[in-house]
C-alpha positions in Angstrom: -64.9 -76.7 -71.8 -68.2 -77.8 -70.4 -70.4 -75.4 -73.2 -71.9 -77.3 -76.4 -69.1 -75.4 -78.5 -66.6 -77.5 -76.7 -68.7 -80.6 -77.4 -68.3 -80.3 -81.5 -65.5 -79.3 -81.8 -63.7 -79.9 -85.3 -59.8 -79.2 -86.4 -59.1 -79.1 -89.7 -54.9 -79.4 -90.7 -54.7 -76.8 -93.6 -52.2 -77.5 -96.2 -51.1 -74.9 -98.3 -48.1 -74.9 -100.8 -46.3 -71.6 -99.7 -43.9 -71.6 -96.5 -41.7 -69.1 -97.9 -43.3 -65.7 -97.3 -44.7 -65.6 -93.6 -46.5 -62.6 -94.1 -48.4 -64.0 -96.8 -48.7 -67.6 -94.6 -50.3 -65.4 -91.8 -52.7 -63.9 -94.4 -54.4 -67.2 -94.9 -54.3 -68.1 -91.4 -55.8 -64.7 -90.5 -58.9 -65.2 -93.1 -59.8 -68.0 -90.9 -61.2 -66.2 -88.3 -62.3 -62.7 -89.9 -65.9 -62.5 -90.9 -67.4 -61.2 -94.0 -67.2 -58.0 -92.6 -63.7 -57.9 -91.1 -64.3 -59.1 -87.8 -63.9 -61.7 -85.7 -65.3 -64.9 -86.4 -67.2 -66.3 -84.1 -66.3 -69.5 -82.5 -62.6 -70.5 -84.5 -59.5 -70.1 -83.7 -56.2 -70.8 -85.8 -53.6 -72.7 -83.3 -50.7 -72.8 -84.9 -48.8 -72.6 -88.6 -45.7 -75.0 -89.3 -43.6 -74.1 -92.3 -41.0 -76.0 -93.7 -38.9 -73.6 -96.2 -37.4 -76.2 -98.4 -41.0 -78.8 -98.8 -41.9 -74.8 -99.2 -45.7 -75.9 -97.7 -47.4 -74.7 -94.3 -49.7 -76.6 -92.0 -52.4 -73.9 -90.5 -54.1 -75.7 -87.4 -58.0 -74.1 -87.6 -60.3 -75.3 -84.3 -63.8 -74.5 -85.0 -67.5 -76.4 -83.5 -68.7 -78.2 -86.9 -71.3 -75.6 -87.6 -68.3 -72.7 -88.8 -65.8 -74.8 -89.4 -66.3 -75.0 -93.6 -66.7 -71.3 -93.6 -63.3 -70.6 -91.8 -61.0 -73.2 -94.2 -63.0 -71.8 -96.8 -62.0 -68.3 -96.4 -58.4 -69.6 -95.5 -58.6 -71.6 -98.8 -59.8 -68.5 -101.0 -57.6 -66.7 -99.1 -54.4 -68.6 -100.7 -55.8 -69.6 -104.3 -55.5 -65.5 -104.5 -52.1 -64.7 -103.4 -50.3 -67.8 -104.2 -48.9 -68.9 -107.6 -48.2 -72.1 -108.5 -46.3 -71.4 -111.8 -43.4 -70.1 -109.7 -43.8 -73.0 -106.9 -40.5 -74.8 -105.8 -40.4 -77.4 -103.5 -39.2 -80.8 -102.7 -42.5 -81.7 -101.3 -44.9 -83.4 -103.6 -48.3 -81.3 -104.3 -50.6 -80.4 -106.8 -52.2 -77.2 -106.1 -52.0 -74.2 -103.8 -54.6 -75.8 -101.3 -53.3 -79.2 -101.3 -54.9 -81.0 -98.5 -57.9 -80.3 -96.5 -58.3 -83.1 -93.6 -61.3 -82.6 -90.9 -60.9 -84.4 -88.0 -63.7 -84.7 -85.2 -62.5 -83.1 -81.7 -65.3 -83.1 -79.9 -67.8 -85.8 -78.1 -70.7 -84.5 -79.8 -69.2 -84.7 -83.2 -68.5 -88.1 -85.4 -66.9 -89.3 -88.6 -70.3 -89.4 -90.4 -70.5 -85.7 -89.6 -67.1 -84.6 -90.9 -67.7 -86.5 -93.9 -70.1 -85.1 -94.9 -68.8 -81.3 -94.0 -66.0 -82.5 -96.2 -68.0 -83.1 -98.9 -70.1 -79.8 -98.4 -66.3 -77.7 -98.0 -65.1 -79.5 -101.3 -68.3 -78.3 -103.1 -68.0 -74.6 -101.8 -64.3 -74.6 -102.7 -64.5 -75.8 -106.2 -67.7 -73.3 -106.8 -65.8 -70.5 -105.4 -62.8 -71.0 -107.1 -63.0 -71.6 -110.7 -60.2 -74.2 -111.9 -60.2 -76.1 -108.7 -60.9 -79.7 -108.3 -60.7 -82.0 -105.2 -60.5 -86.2 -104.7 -62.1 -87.6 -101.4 -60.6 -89.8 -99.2 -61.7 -91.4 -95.9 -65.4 -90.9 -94.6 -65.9 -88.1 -97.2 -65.0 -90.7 -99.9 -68.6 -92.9 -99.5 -69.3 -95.9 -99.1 -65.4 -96.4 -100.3 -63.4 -95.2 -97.4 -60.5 -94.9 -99.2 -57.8 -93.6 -97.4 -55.6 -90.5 -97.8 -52.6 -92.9 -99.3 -54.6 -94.6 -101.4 -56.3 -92.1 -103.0 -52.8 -90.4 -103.9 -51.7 -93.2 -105.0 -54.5 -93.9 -107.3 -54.0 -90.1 -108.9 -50.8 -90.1 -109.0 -49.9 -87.1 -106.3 -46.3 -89.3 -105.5 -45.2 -89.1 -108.7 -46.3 -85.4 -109.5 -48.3 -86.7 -112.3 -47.0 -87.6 -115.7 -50.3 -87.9 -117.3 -52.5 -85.0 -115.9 -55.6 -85.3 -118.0 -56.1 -88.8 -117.1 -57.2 -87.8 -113.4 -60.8 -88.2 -112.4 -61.7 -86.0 -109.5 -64.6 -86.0 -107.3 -65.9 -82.8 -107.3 -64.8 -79.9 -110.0 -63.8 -79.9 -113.4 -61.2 -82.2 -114.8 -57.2 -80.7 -114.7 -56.0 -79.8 -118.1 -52.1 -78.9 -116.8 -50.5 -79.6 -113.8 -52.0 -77.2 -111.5 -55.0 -75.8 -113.6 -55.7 -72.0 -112.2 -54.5 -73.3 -108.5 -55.1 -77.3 -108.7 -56.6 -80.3 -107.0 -57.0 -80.7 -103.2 -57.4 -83.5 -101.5 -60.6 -83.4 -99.3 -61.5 -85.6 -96.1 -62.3 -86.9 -92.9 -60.6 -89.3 -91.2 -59.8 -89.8 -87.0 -57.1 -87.2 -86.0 -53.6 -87.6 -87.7 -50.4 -86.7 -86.4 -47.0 -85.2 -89.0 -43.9 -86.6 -87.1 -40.9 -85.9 -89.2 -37.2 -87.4 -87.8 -33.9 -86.4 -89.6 -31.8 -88.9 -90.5 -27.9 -87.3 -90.6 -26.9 -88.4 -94.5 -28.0 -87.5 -97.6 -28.2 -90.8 -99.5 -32.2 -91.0 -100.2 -32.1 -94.4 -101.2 -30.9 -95.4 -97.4 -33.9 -93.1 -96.1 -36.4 -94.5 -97.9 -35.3 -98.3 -97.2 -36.1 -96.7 -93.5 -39.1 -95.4 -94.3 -40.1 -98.6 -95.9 -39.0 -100.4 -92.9 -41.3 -98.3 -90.3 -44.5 -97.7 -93.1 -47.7 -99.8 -91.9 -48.0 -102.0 -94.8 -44.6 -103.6 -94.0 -43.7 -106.6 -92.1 -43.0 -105.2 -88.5 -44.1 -101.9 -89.3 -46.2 -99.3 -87.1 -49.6 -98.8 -87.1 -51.3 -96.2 -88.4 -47.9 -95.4 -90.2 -47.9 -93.7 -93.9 -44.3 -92.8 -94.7 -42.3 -91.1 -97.3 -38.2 -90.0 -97.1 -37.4 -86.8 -98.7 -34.0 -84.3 -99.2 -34.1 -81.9 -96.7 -31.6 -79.3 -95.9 -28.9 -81.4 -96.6 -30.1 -84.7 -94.4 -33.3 -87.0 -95.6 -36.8 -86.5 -93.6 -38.3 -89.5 -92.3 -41.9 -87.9 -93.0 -44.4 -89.7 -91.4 -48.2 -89.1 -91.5 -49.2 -91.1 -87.8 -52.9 -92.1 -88.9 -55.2 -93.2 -85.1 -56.0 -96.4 -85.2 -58.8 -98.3 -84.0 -57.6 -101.6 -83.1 -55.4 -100.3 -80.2 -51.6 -100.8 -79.9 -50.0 -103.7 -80.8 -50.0 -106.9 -77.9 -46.0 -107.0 -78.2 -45.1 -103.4 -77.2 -41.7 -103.3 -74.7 -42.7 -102.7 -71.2 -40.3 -99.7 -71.3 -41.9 -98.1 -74.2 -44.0 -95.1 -74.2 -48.1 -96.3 -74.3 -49.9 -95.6 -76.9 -52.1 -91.9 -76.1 -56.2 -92.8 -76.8 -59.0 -90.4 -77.8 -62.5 -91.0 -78.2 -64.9 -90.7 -81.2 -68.6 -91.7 -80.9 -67.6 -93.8 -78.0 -65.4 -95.6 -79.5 -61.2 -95.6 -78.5 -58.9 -94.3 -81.1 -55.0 -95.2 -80.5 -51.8 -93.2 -82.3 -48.4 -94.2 -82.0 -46.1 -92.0 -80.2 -43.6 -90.0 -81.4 -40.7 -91.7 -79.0 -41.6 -95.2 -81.2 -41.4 -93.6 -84.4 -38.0 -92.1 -83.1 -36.4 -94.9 -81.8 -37.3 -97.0 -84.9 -35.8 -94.9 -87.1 -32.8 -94.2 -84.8 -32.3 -98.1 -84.6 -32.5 -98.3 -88.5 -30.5 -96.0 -89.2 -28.0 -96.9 -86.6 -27.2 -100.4 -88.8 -25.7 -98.1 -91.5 -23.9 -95.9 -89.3 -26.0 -93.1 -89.8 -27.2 -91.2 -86.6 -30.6 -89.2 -86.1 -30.7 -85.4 -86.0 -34.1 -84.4 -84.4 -37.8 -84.7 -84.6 -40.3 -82.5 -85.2 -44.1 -83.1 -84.4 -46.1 -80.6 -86.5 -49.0 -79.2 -85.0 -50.0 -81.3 -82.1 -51.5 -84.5 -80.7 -54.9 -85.1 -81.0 -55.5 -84.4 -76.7 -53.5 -81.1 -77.5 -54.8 -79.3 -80.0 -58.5 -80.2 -78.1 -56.9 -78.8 -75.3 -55.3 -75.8 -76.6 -58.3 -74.9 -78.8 -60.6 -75.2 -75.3 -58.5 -72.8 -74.2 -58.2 -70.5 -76.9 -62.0 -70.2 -77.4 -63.1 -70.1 -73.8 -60.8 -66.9 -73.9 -62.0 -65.8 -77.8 -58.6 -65.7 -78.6 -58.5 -66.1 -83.1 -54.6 -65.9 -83.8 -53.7 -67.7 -80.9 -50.7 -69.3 -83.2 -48.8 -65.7 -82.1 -49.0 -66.5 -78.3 -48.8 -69.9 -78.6 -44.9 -69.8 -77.8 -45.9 -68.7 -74.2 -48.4 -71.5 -73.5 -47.2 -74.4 -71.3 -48.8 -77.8 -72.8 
């Protein structure tokens, strides 16, 4: 798309701690892109929604330019805090409130990290104004002059563990939680260079196995991937291999096979942004795995790859398309 719209561009992966009612999913997704007076909004478009019924959470892909982009995930945001209830939430996925993560990631040439930092910060404000009993915790350029990123910053509340000592957490904007999800909880609140959710079953159910995988593959390890935050978790009678594929900055590494996939780049502010592809992350796990006997099931990429979803949303806005999540199943990528 040639027009200025298509030049900021933002995406912002809406997590939201329901997956088991689609009707009520699609509600959320749908306040994205109605206006104030039930119409359309102007410029955004939701490109898809990924449930999972047993994490019981959905991933709402919402394309905007930067100037409507906090208004649409803050509709979608009030939208759920209203119809979901976290008192009678069930999951295996770890969260701690109905919104649970709020990430905006920079699409667009004319748009940088700065600038979704700060719209982050802004969105966080609005939500925990809006909402009374919400808080939020910032984490990558909205988290200044830190830069903290999104593991860390779950770490350092305790999001992994699903909190023992809930009183004790500190967030950034809102009022401090006094139970586990206050009146609908604490969202995490960023901006960061696009990330990727590439999940790969592993056929057993013996957790400890998965996450001695996931341990194996996570960045921080020796011989891990970049860009690679990782957690194993029961799912429908196997273990997920969850992986959160972060872009990277420093390009992929020197040693890659010659018959490996490259790594896809994407540009922010002029500079190259690298993510690992889903193939590596695959055939890592497969070849882990493999030395206990234990063979993979599938993978799932959730949502899209960075060039995608700037493609797709190009697409959906040149042709003021809103739910384009309901057609999206007809679209050749």
């Amino acid at each position: 798309m040639a027009s200025a719209l298509g030049r900021r561009l933002v995406a912002c992966l809406l997590n939201i701690s329901e997956a088991r009612q689609r009707g009520l999913v699609e509600k959320v997704a749908r306040a994205a892109v109605t206006d104030d007076h039930g119409g359309r909004r102007e410029g955004t478009t939701v490109l898809n929604i990924f449930s999972d019924y047993s994490y019981n959470r959905s991933v709402i892909t919402i394309v905007a330019s930067i100037e409507f982009i906090k208004e649409a995930v803050l509709s979608a945001c009030e939208q759920a805090c209203s119809l979901i209830d976290m008192n009678e939430h069930e999951g295996v996925h770890p969260c701690l409130g109905v919104v649970d993560l709020i990430p905006l990631y920079p699409l667009g040439e004319e748009v940088d990290l700065k600038d979704c930092g700060r719209e982050a910060q802004a969105l966080a404000a609005a939500f925990t104004e809006r909402v009374p009993g919400t808080s939020a915790f910032f984490f990558g350029w909205a988290d200044a002059p830190l830069r903290r990123g999104l593991a860390q910053r779950r770490k350092e509340i305790g999001w992994f563990g699903k909190v023992s000592n809930i009183a004790a957490i500190q967030p950034d904007v809102g009022p401090r939680p006094t139970r586990q999800y206050g009146l609908t909880g604490i969202a995490g609140v960023g901006a960061s260079p696009y990330v990727m959710n590439c999940n790969v079953t592993i056929d057993t159910q013996d957790l400890v196995l998965g996450r001695g995988v996931a341990a194996a593959i996570r960045e921080s390890s020796p011989g891990g991937i970049q860009g690679v935050q990782v957690m194993a978790l029961p799912h429908e009678g196997t273990i997920e291999i969850a992986c959160n594929v972060e872009s990277v900055l420093e390009g992929p590494p020197s040693d890659l096979a010659a018959d490996m996939e490259p790594w896809p780049a994407f540009n922010i502010g002029g500079q190259n942004f690298y993510h690992a592809p889903a193939s590596i992350i695959t055939a890592r796990v497969t070849e882990l795995a493999g030395r206990h006997g234990v063979a993979t099931k599938g993978t799932a990429l959730v949502g899209f790859t960075p060039l995608e979803c700037k493609g797709l949303a190009e697409m959906a806005l040149s042709q003021d398309i809103g739910e384009f999540w309901k057609m999206l199943h007809s679209v050749r990528m």
